[in-house]
C-alpha positions as CSV (number, residue, x, y, z in Angstrom):
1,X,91.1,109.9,76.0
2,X,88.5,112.3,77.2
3,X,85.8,112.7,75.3
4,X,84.4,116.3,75.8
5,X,81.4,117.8,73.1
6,X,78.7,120.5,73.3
7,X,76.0,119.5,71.2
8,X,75.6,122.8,70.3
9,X,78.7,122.4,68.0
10,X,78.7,121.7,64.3
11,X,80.6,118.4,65.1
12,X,81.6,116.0,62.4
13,X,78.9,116.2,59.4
14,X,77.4,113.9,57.6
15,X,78.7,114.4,54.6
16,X,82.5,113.6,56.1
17,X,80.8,110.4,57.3
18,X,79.8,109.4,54.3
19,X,82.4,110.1,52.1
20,X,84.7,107.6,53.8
21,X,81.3,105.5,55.0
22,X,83.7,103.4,57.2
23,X,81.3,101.4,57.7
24,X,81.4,99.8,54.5
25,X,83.4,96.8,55.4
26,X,81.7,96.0,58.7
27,X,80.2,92.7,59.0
28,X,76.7,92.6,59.2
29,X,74.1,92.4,62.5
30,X,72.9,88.8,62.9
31,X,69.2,89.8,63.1
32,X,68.4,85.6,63.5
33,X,66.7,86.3,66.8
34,X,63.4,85.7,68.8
35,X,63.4,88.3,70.8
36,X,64.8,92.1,70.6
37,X,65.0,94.3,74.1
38,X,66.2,97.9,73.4
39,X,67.4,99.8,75.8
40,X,67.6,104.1,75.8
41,X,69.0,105.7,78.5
42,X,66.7,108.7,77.2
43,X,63.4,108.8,75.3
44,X,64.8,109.2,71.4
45,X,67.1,107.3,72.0
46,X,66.0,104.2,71.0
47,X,64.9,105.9,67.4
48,X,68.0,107.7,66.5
49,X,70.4,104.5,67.1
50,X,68.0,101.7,66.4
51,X,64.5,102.3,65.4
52,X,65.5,100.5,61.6
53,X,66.3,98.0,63.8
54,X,62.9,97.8,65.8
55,X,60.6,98.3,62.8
56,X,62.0,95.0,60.6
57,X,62.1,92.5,63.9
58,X,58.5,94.3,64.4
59,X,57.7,93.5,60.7
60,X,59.2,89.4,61.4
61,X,56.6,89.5,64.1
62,X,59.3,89.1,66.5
63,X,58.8,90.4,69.8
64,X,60.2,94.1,71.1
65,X,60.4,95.3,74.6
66,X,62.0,98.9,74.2
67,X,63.4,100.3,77.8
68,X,63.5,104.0,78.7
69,X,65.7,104.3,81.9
70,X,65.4,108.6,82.6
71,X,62.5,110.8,81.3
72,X,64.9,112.7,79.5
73,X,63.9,115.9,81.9
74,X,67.2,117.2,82.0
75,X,67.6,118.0,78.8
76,X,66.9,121.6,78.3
77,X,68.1,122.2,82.1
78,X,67.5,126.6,81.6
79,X,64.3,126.4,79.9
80,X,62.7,129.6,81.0
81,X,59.2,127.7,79.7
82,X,59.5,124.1,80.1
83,X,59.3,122.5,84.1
84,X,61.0,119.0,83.9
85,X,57.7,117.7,85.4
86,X,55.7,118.9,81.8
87,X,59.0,117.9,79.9
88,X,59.1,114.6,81.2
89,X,55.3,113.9,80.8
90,X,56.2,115.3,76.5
91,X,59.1,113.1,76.2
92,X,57.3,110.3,77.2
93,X,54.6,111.0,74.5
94,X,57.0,111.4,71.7
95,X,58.9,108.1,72.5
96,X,55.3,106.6,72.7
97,X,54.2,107.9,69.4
98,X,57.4,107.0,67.9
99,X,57.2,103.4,68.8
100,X,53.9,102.9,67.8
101,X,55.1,104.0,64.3
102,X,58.0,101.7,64.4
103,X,56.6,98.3,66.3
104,X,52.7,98.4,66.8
105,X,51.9,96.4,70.1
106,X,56.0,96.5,71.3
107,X,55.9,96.3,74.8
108,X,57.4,100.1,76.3
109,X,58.8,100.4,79.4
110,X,60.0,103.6,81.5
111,X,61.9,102.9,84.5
112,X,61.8,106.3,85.9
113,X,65.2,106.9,87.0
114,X,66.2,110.6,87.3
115,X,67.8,112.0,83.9
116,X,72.0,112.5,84.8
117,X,71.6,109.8,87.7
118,X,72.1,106.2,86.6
119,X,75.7,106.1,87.9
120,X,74.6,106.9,91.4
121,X,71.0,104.5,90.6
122,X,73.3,102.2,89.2
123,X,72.3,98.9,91.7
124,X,68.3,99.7,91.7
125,X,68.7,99.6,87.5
126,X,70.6,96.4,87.5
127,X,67.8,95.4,89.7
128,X,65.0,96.4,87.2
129,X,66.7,95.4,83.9
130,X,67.5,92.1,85.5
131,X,63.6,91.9,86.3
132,X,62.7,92.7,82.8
133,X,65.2,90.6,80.7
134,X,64.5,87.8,83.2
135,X,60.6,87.8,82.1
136,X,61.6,88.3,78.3
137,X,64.1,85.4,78.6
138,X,61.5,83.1,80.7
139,X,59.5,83.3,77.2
140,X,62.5,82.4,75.0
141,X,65.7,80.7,74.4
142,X,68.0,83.0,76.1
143,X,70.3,82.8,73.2
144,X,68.1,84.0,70.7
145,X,67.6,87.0,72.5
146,X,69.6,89.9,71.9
147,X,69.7,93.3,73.8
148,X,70.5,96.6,72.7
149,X,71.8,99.6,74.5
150,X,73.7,102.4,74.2
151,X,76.8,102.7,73.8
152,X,79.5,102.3,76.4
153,X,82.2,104.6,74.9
154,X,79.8,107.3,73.8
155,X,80.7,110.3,75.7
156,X,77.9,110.5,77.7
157,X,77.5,109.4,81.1
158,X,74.5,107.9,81.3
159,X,74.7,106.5,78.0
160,X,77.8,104.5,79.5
161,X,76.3,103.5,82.7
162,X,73.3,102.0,80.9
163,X,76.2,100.0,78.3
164,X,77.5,99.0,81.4
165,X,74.6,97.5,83.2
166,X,72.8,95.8,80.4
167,X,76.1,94.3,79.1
168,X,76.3,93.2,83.0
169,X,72.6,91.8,82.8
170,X,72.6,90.1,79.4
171,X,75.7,88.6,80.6
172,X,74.2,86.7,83.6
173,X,71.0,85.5,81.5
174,X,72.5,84.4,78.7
175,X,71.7,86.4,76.0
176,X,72.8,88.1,72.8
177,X,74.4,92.3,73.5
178,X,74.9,94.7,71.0
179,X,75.6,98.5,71.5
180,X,74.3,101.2,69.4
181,X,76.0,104.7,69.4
182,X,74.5,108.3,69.3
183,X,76.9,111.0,70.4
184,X,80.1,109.8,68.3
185,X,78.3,110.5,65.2
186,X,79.3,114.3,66.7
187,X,82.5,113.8,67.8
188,X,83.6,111.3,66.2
189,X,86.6,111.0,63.6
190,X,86.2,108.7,60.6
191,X,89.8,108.8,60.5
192,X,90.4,107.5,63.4
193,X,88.8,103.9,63.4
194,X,90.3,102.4,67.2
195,X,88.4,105.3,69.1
196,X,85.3,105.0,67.8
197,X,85.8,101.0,68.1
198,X,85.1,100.7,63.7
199,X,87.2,97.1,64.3
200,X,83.5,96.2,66.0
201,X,81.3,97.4,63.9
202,X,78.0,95.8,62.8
203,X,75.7,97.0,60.3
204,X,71.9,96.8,59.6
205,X,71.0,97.9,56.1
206,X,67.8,99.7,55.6
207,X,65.3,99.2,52.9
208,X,64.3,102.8,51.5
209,X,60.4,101.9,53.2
210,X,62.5,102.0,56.9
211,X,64.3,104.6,56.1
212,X,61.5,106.7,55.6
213,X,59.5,105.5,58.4
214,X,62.8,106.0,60.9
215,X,62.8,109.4,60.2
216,X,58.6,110.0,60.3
217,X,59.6,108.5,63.9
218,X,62.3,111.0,64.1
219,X,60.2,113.9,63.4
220,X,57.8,113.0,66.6
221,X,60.4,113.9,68.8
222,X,60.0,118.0,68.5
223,X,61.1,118.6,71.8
224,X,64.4,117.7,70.6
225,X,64.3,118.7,67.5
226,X,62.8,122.1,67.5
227,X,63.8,124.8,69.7
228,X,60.8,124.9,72.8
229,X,60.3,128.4,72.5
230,X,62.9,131.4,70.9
231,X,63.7,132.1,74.7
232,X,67.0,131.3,75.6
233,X,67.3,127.9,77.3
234,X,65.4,126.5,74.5
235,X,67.4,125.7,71.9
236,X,67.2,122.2,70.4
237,X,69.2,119.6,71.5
238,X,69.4,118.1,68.3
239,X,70.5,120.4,65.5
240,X,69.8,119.0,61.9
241,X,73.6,118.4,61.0
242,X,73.2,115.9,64.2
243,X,69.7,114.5,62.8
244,X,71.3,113.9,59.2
245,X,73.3,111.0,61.4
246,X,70.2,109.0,62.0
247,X,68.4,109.3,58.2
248,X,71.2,107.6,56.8
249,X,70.3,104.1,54.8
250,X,72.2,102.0,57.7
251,X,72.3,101.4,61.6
252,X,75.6,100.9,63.3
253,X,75.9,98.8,66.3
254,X,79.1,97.6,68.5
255,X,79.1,94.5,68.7
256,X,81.4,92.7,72.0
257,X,85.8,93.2,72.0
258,X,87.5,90.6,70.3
259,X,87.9,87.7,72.9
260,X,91.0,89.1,74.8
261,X,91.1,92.3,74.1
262,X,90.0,95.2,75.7
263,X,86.2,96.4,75.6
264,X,86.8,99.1,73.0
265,X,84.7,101.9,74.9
266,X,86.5,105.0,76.3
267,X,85.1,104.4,79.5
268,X,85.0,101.1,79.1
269,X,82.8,98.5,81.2
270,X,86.4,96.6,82.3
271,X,89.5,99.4,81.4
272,X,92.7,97.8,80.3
273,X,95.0,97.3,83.5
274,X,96.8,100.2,84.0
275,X,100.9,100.1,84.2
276,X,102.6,97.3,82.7
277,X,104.2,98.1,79.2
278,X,101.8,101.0,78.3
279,X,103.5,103.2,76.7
280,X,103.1,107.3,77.9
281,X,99.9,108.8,75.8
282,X,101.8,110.6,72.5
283,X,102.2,114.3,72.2
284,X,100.3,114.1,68.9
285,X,97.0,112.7,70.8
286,X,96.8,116.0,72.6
287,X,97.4,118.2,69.5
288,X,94.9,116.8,67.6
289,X,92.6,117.1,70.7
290,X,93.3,120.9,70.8
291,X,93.0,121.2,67.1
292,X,89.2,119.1,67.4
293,X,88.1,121.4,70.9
294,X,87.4,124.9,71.6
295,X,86.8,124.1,75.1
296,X,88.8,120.8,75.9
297,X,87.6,118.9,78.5
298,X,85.3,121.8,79.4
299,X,87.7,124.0,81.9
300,X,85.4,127.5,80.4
301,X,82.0,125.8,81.0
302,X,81.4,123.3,83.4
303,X,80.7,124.0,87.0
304,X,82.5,120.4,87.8
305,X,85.9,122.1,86.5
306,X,84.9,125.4,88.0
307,X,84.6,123.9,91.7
308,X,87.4,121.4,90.8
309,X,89.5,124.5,90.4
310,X,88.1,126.3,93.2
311,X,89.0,123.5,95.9
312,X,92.7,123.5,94.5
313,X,93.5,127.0,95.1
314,X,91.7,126.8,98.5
315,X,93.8,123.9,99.4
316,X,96.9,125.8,98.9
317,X,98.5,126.2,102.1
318,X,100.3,129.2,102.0
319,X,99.5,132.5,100.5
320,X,102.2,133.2,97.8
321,X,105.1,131.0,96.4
322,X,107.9,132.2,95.5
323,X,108.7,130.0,92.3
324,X,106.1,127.9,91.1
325,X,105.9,124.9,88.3
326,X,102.7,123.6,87.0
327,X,103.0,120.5,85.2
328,X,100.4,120.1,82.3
329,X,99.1,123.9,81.9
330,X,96.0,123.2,79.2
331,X,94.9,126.5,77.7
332,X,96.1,128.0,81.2
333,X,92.9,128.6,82.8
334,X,94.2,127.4,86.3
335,X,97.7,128.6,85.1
336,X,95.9,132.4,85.4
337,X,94.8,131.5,89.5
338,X,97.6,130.3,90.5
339,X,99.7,133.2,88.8
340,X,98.2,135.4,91.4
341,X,99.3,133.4,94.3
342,X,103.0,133.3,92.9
343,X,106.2,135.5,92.8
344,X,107.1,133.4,89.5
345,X,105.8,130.9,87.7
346,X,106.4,127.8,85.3
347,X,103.7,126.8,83.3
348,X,104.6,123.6,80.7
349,X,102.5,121.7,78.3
350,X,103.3,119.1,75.9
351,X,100.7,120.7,73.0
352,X,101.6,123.9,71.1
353,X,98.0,124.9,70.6
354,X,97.9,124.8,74.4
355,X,100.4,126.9,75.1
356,X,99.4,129.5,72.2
357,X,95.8,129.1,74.3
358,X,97.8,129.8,77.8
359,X,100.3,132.8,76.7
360,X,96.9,134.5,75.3
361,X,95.1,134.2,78.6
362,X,98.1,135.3,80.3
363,X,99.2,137.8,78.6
364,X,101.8,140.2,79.9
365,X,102.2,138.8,83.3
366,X,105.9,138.9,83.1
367,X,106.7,136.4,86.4
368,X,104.4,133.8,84.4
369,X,106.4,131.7,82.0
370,X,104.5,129.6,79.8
371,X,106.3,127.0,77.9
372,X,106.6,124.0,75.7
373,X,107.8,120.8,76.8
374,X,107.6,116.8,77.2
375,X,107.5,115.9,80.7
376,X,109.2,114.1,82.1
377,X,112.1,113.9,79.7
378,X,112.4,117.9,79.5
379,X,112.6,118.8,82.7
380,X,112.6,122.5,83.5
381,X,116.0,123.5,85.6
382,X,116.0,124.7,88.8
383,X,113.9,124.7,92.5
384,X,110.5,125.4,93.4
385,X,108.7,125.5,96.5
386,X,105.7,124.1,95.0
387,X,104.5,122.1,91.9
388,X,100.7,121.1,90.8
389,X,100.4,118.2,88.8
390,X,96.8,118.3,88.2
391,X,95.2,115.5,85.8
392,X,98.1,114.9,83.7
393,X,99.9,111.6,85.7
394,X,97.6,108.8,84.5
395,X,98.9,110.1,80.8
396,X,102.3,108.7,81.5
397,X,104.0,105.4,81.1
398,X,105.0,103.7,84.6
399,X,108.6,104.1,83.6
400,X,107.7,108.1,82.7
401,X,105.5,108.3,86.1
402,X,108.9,106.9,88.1
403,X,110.9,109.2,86.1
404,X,108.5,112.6,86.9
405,X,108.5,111.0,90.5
406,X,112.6,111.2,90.8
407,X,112.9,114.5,89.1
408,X,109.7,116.3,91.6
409,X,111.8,115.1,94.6
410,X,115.1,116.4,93.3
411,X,113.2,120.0,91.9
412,X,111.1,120.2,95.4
413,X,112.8,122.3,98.1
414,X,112.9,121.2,101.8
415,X,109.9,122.6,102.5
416,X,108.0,122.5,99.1
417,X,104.7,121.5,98.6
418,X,103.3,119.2,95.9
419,X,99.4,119.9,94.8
420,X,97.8,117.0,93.1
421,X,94.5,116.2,91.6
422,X,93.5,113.8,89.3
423,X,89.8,111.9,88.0
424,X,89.3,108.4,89.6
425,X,87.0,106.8,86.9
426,X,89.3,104.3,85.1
427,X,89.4,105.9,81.1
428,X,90.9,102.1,78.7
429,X,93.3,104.7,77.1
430,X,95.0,106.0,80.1
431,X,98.4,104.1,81.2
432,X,97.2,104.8,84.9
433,X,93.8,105.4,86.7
434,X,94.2,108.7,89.3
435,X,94.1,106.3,92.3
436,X,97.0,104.6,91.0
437,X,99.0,108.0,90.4
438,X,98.4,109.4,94.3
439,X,99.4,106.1,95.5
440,X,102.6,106.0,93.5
441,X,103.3,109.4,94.9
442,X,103.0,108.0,98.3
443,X,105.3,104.9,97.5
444,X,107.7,107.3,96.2
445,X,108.2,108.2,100.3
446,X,109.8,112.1,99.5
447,X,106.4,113.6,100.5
448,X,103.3,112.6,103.2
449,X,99.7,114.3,102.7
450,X,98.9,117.6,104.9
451,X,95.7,117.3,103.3
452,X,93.2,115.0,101.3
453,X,90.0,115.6,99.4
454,X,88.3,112.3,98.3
455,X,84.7,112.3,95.4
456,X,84.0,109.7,93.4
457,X,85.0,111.3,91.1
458,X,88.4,113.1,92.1
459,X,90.9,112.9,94.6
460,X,92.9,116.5,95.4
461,X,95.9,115.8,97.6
462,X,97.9,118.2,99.0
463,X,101.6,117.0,100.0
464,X,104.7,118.2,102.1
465,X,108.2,117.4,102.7
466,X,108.7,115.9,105.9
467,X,108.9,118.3,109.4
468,X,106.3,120.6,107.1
469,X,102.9,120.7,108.7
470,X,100.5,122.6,110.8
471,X,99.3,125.4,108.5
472,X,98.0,127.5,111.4
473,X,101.7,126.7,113.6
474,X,103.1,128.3,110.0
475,X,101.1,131.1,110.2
476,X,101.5,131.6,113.4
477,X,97.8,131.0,115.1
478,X,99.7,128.1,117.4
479,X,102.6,128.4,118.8
């Protein structure tokens, strides 16, 4: 599972949380501790998920080291008023005057990194947190000291990264690790306990004196919680149906998977192996995604889809097809650019919503059919001369993947092409990382690659029948 969000969205509200409060039956936080390290992969961090938490070890006298990795510059990226370089020097004010609220005398820490960068910083902040937690745990029994960070399976990169490394770091000295989260109080389901990891839940009750003084703290952070100016660009980040998360009577924290199972994050530190039994992601995973999601996954706002999109038409290599099949067809988006480069054609997606989504944007474009149906089982009949499979085979089962496999050879003409793009990161939920799909295609030994496009974070492939090759000998450049 994907976890896409705009927190500009309503999201899930307070009041659903606490109706069901499924945190009720969570065991409790061991707060029997020596030392407390919190780390925020942005300045508020630390407050929203865990500042109940900092203000009664601050009131035991134990120790607190809070960490800030970014600045936090990046959060009002089209501020027409606000340089990052003036708000990064605010943000670091407000976490300041926050903290001396919560712990007088806490040790704070800002590492610098830049805001939307700890993936590609990752080794220099494994560096410095190892440095830090090092010199905490130098001053205590490693045991008894117990680091906080953000969440792993939050939705947010950087939150991730940061869940990663620390859990990496604590790991390796010894000590306690906890995870507190922020961003699944928005999209987050109450109702659905295994993705928001409820099985792990630990709770820290607050007394109505650290209640009150969590959300004083809150209130420091105004460049967050107040629009920066009525300019658009400016808007806050944290709307007051998101706040009402954080002024709840209890902290949540995650505490570490069951021993055996899998980490419990959707982009989890160690994913689940991919292939063996898993079973194909169900058709009633994506309809509820569709139903949850104006903009799944992003495809209308994000450059990274736009581009994405971009380099697969440009990769095509011939002008028109005559009969087309996209496998996976989302709200049709892509479906609409490559309708243009098409004499027909098929367009199929497992989700209803999705294909109500698709028909809409392609309207009456009669040589575009848009249509319903479970892949691989439901094969559409007949040949084309080229089929996209883009992000949908690390959704199915290795049985399912061989299936699709057999029945893309048999539907491919002699000198079809296959288009296929898929994300890299490894996601616990999916059956199959990307890597594992483009090499299964390769396995499969009815196509070889005319053309590859490796990122980090995708790989686009673009594969031919053998004796198909030389784009400019097709068109007729060489002879």
């Amino acid at each position: 599972m994907t976890i896409t969000f705009d927190h500009r969205d309503a999201g899930t509200s307070e009041d659903r949380w606490r109706s069901i409060r499924p945190w009720r039956d969570a065991a409790p936080l061991d707060t029997d501790i020596d030392a407390l390290v919190v780390l925020a992969a942005h300045p508020d961090d630390e407050t929203l998920g865990a500042a109940g938490f900092i203000a009664l070890a601050a009131a035991r006298g134990i120790p607190v080291t809070v960490i800030v990795a970014t600045d936090g510059d990046a959060s009002h990226p089209a501020s027409p008023t606000f340089p990052a370089r003036a708000l990064a020097r605010a943000r670091r004010l407000e976490v300041a005057a926050a903290l001396d609220m919560l712990a007088p005398g806490a040790a704070l820490i800002f590492l610098g990194v830049a805001d939307g960068a700890l993936r590609e910083r990752r080794s220099r902040l494994s560096t410095l947190l190892a440095g830090i937690l090092g010199a905490v745990a130098a001053d205590h029994d490693p045991a008894r000291v117990l680091v906080a960070a953000t969440w792993r399976g939050d939705g947010h990169r950087d939150h991730r990264v940061l869940g990663e490394v620390a859990a990496e770091v604590a790991r390796d000295r010894g000590a306690r690790f906890v995870e507190y989260p922020i961003w699944m109080w928005h999209w987050g389901d109450p109702d659905e306990p295994e993705a928001i990891a409820a099985d792990r839940w630990l709770t820290l009750p607050l007394d109505p004196h650290t209640t009150a003084l969590k959300r004083r703290a809150l209130s420091v952070h105004t460049t967050q919680i107040r629009p920066l100016s009525p300019a658009p660009g400016d808007e806050a980040v944290l709307h007051p149906g998101m706040r009402a998360h954080f002024e709840r009577d209890v902290e949540v924290f995650v505490g570490p998977p069951t021993e055996g199972g899998a980490s419990g994050s959707l982009r989890a530190a160690v994913a689940e192996p991919a292939g063996g039994d898993r079973e194909s992601t169900p058709a009633a995973h994506f309809d509820d995604f569709y139903a949850r999601h104006d903009d799944p996954w992003g495809f209308e706002t994000r450059w990274y889809e736009q581009r994405k999109r971009d380099l697969l038409i440009a990769a095509l290599p011939r002008p028109r097809a005559v009969r087309a099949l996209e496998i996976g067809c989302a709200t049709g988006i892509l479906t609409a650019r490559l309708a243009e480069r098409c004499d027909a054609l098929v367009a199929v997606d497992v989700a209803d919503e999705a294909v109500r989504r698709a028909r809409k944007r392609l309207g009456e474009r009669a040589h575009v059919d848009v249509r319903r149906a479970a892949l691989p089982a439901q094969w559409p009949t007949g040949s084309f001369d080229l089929i996209v499979l883009s992000e949908v085979g690390y959704y199915w089962s290795p049985r399912d993947r061989r299936t699709a496999l057999e029945r893309i050879d048999r539907s491919l003409t002699r000198d079809g092409v296959l288009v296929t793009c898929h994300w890299r990161h490894p996601v616990a939920e999916y059956p199959a990382t990307g890597d594992e799909v483009h090499q299964d295609i390769l396995e499969a030994g009815f196509v070889s690659t005319l053309a590859r496009h490796e990122e980090e974070d995708f790989v686009l492939e673009v594969l031919v029948r053998e004796g198909t090759g030389s784009v400019a000998r097709e068109s007729g450049v060489i002879a």
